[in-house]
N, C-alpha and C positions, 0 to 999 in steps of 0.2 A: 665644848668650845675648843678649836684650834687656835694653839699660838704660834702665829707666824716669825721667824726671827727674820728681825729687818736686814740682815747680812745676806742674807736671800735674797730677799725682795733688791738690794744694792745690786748684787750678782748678777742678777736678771737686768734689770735697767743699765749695766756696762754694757754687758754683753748685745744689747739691744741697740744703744747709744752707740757702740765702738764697730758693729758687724762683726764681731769677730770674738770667738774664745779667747783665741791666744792672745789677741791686744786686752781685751778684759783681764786675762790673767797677770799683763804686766801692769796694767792701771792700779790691779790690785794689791801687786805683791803677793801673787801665790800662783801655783802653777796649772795649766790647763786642766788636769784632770783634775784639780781640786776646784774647779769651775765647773767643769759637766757636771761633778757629784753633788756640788750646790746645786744646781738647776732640776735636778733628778729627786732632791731629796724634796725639793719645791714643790713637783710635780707632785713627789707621794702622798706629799701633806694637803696638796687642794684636794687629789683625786682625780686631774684630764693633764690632758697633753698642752703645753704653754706654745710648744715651738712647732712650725708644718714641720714634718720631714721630708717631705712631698717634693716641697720648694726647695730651690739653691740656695746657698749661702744662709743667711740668719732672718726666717720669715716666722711671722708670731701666727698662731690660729685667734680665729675672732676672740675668743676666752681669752689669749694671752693679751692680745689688747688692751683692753679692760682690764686686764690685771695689773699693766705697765702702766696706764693710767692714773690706777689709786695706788699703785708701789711709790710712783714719784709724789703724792698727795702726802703718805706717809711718811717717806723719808726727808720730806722737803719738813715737817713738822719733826720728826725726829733730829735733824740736826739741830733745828732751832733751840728744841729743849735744851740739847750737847751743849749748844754755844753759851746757853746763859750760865752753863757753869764752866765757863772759860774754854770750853772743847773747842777741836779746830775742825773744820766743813773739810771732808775727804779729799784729799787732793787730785786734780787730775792731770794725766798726763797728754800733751798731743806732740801725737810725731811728724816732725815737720821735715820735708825730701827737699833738697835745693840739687846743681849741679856743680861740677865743678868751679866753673867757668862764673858763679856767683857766691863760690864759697870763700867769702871774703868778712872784714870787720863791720859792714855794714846790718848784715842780717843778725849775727849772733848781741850786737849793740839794741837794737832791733826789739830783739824778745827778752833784753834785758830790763827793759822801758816799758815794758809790756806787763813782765811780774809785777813790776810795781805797782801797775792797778787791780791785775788778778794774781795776786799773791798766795792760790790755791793752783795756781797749774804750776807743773812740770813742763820740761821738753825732753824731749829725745831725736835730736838730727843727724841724719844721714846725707850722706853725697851718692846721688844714684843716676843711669841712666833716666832717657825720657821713658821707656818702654816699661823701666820697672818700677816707675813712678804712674803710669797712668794703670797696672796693675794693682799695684799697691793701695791706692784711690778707691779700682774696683771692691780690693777684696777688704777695704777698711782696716788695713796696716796702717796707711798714711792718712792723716787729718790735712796736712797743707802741702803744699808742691809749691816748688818756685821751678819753672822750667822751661827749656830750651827748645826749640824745634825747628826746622828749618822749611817747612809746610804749615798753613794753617792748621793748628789741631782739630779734630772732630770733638773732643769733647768742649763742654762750655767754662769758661775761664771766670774766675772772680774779676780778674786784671788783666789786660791784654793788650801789648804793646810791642811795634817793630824796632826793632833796631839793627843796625850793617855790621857784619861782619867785616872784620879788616885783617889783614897782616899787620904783628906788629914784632918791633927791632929795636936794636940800641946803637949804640955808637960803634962796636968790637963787630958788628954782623960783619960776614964775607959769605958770598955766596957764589957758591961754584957754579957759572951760570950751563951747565951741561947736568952734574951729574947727581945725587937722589938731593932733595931740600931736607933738609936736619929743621926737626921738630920736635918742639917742647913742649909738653900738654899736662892735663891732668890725670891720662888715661882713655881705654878704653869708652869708658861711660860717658866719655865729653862729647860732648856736643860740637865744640868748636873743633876739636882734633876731626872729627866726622865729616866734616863743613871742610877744613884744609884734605884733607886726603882726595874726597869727590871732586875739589876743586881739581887738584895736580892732576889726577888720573882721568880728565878729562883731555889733557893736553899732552896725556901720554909721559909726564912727569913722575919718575920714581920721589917717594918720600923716605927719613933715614930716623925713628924715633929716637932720637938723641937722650930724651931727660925726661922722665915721669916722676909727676909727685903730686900729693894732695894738697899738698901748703905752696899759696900762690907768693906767698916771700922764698921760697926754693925755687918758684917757676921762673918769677923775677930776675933772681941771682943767675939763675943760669942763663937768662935772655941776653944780658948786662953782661956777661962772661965770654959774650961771642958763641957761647954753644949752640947755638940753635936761632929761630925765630918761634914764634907760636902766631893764633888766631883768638880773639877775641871779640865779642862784643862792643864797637867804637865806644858806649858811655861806660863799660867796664874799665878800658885803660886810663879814665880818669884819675882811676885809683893807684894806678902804679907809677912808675916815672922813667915807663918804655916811651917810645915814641911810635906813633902807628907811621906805617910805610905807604906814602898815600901813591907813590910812582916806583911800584915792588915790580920787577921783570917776571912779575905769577901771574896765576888767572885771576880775574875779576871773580869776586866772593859776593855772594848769594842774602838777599837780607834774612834775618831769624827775628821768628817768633816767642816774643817772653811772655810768660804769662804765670799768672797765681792760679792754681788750683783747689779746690777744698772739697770733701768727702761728699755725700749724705748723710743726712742724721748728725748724733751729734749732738756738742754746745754750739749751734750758729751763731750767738750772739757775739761770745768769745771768737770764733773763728775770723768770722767775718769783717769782725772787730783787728783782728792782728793780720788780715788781709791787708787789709789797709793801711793800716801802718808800714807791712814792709814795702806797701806797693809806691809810697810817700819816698821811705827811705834810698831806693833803689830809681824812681823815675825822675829826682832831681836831678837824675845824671847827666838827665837828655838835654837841659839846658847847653847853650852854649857859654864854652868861657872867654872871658872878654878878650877882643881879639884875635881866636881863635876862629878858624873854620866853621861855617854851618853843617852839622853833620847832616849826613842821610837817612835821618830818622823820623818817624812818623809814630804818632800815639791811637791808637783804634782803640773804640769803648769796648769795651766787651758786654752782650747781652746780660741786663738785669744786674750789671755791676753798680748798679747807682751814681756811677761818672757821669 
């Protein structure tokens, strides 16, 4: 008789569940090659191959199938056992990508509402471009994506909603109406900074990066400071207490696409579950406030999002 050890049989179903070694390895708390050599020692112990090598990225042979199958059959009974003598169900981890331009208190409030009913996951958040968020997605690094685009995306969206870009200002703004516009962004990866640049240099308009930061209470100060203007998302300035420049001597800015993303595979239940919420948290934006202007915004279902 073979005895299987279930820390294997776990191994296997991350690595299956996440696409990916390396994200397994952090799920797990141990390091990639201590993942392939579980996987391998797995293999030795059944006697066939679990994984295609054949295929790209993380594809199972029919046998591994099957195996993934009754691996969660046993592990899902092997916790059970753990629990009744006080054990706690493995924790999991999802990494969640936003951009700058929504890296604000709303999201991290968000997943904090979120543990409180799955009080086995983890997070781990980054601020990333769009381009290395919809790779990330591919290669199963990223479980959720909050993101920007200025195009309809090609891939399909949990959440999916327009919003305008605006210039936005304070009271200290001066703008030298000749020579580069002074801009304050999140960086490179933004979206909105993307969105301002293409705009100017449409009109043959130099730009002059005045003030980068990832904390939008820096971005704020500085706006407020007179150093610069920036670009935003109209329901994002809700959150600050710039004022958007609705008669700015710039070009006319372009509507962006927001939208949630989520992996293959997976906990979908979870997922799709904290889709939702941040999609709640973040689209009350669009309301208008009383008295305030009707913005330019418009909400589009996204396929198969259950909206």
């Amino acid at each position: 008789m073979v005895n299987i050890p279930t820390e294997l049989l776990r191994t296997l179903v991350f690595v299956v569940d996440q696409r990916s070694f390396t994200k397994a390895a952090q799920s797990l708390g141990v390091t990639q090659p201590a993942v392939s050599a579980q996987i391998k020692r797995l293999q030795f112990l059944l006697g066939y191959e679990l994984l295609d090598k054949s295929a790209p990225g993380v594809s199972l042979t029919p046998r591994g199938e099957m195996v993934v199958t009754h691996a969660r059959r046993m592990l899902s009974i092997n916790d059970q056992i753990a629990q009744l003598g006080g054990g706690q169900p493995t924790a999991q981890t999802v990494c969640v990508a936003m951009p700058g331009d929504f890296a604000g208190t709303r999201i991290p409030a968000t997943l904090a509402r979120f543990r409180k009913r799955w009080p086995g996951i983890r997070f781990a958040a980054s601020v990333t471009s769009f381009e290395n968020t919809l790779r990330g997605l591919r290669q199963g690094d990223i479980d959720l994506a909050v993101a920007i685009s200025s195009s309809k995306p090609s891939i399909e969206a949990q959440h999916l909603w327009i919003d305008q870009a605006v210039w936005v200002r304070s009271d200290a703004t001066q703008l030298d109406p000749v020579g580069p516009v002074p801009l304050v962004s999140f960086g490179e990866d933004c979206s909105c900074r993307y969105t301002a640049v293409n705009a100017l240099h449409r009109i043959g308009r130099e730009c002059d990066f005045v003030f980068t930061s990832r904390s939008i209470a820096s971005l704020e100060a500085a706006v407020l400071a007179g150093l610069g203007i920036m670009v935003l998302p109209r329901s994002r300035v809700q959150q600050t207490s710039l004022s958007i420049w609705e008669d700015a001597p710039l070009p006319e800015l372009p509507q962006l696409y927001c939208g949630i993303y989520l992996r293959q595979g997976g906990n979908r239940v979870a997922l799709e579950e904290l889709a939702d919420d941040i999609a709640a948290a973040l689209r009350p934006q669009l309301e208008v406030k009383a008295g305030g202007a009707a913005p330019n915004i418009a909400a589009v279902r996204a396929s198969g999002s259950g909206q």
